[in-house]
N, C-alpha and C positions, 0 to 999 in steps of 0.2 A: 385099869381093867384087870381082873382077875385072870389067869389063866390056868387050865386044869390039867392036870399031869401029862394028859394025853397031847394036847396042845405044844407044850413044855419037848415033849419028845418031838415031834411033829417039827418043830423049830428050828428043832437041834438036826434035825437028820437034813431039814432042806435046807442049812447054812451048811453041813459037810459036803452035801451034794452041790453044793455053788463051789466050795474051796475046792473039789475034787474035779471038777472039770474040768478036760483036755482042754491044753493053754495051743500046743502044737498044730502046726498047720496041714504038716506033713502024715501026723498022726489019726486023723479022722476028722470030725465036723471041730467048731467052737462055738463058742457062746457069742453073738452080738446080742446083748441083752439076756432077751429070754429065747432069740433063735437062734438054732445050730445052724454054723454055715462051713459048708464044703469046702474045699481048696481042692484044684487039681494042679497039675504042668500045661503050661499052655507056651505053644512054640510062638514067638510075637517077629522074631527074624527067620528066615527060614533056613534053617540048620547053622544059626549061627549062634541064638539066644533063648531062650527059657524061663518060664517064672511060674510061682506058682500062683493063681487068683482065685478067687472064690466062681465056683461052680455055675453061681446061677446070674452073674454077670455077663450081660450082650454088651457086643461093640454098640456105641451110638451111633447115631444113624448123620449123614455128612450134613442133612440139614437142620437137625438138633444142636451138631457142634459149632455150625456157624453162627447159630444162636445162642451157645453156652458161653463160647469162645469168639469173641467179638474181633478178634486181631488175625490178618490174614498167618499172623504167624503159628497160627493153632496146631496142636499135636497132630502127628498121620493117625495113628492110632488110639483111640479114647474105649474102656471098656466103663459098662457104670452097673448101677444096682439098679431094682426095680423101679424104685422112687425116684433115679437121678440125682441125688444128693450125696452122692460114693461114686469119685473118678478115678483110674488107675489111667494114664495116657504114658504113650510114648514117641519118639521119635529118632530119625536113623536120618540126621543131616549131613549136607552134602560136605560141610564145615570139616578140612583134616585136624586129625587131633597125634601129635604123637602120645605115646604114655607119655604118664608121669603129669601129664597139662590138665588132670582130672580135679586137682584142686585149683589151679589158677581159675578154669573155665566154671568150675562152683561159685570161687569168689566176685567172677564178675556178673553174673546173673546176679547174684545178692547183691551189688552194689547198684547195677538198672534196677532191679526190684523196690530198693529200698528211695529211690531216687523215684521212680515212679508211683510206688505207694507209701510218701514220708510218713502214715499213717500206720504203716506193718512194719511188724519185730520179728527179728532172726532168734529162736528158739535154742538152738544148739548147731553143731556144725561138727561133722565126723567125715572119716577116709577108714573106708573096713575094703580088707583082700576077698576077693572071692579068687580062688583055683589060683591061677596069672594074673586075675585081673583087679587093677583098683579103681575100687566105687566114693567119690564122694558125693555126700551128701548134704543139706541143710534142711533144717524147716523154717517154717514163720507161719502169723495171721497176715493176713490181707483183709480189708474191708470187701465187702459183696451189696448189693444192694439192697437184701431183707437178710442178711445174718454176716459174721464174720467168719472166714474162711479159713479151716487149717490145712496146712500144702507141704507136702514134702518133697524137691526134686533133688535124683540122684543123677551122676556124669558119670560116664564111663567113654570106651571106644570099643567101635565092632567094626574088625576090616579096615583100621589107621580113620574110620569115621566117630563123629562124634555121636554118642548116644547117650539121650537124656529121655528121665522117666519122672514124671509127678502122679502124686496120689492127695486128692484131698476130699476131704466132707469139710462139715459143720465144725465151725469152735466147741457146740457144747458135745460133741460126739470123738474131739479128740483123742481122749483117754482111751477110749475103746480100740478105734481105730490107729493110733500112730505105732501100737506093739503088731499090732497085725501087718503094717506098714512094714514096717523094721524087719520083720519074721522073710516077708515076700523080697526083700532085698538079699537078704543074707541066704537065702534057698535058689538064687538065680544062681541058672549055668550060661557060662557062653562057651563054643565049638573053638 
């Protein structure tokens, strides 16, 4: 199909406007897709910890998550998107942790995980500083019932307790979601 000058410019101007788009979280909205989405600070421990999450995310409601989260071991805290298909959860278990035990305690949730779903793959595995504190991380797929699931949970400690955070959507929504993922890690404060 032929295209006419005018088209030709038209093209060119809305592939520099896709390249020019605030990637940052902190910096004003971003693109998921073709929507701009928000990020604030949101306090999730109360004056102990901080993240940033997209604006227009509500907590789930406890009988949604008993339903999402089949295991009484479910997050305290779960925020999601409009649709439900985008969870950011966390929790402040009673479990002491000293430092330093933020990678052992990564490694073995990977190893239940992968013993419970011999079906999911560990993606990558990282340990980034925030301030004093160190975060590790891992991702993986997990099988879901109508799609395959991408999950990131990071460990740290608040208060010599353990504090663990996951974030997951859809496998085919990975790409979008894990830099955003990554972004809301690396922008956490804790007191």
């Amino acid at each position: 199909m032929e295209q006419y000058g005018d088209e030709r410019v038209m093209n060119v101007l809305r592939n520099r406007q896709v390249l020019s788009r605030n990637k940052d979280i902190q910096q004003g909205p971003v693109f998921v897709g073709e929507e701009p989405l928000q990020f604030a600070e949101r306090e999730i421990v109360k004056k102990k910890f901080w993240i940033w999450l997209p604006e227009n995310f509500t907590l789930m409601s406890r009988q949604l998550a008993k339903m999402k989260y089949l295991n009484e071991n479910r997050p305290e805290i779960i925020y999601m998107n409009e649709m439900g298909d985008v969870n950011i959860a966390f929790s402040h278990k009673k479990d002491n942790i000293q430092d330093g035990q933020e990678v052992q305690m990564r490694d073995l949730v990977e190893q239940i995980i992968l013993r419970l779903y011999p079906s999911s793959q560990t993606i990558e595995k990282q340990i980034c500083q925030i301030g004093e504190k160190q975060v590790a991380w891992f991702d993986f797929i997990s099988p879901a019932l109508d799609a395959d699931v991408y999950n990131l949970m990071f460990f740290s400690s608040i208060g010599k307790r353990l504090f663990v955070g996951s974030c997951n959507c859809t496998k085919q929504d990975q790409d979008v979601w894990k830099p955003l993922f990554l972004q809301m890690i690396a922008c956490m404060r804790f007191a």
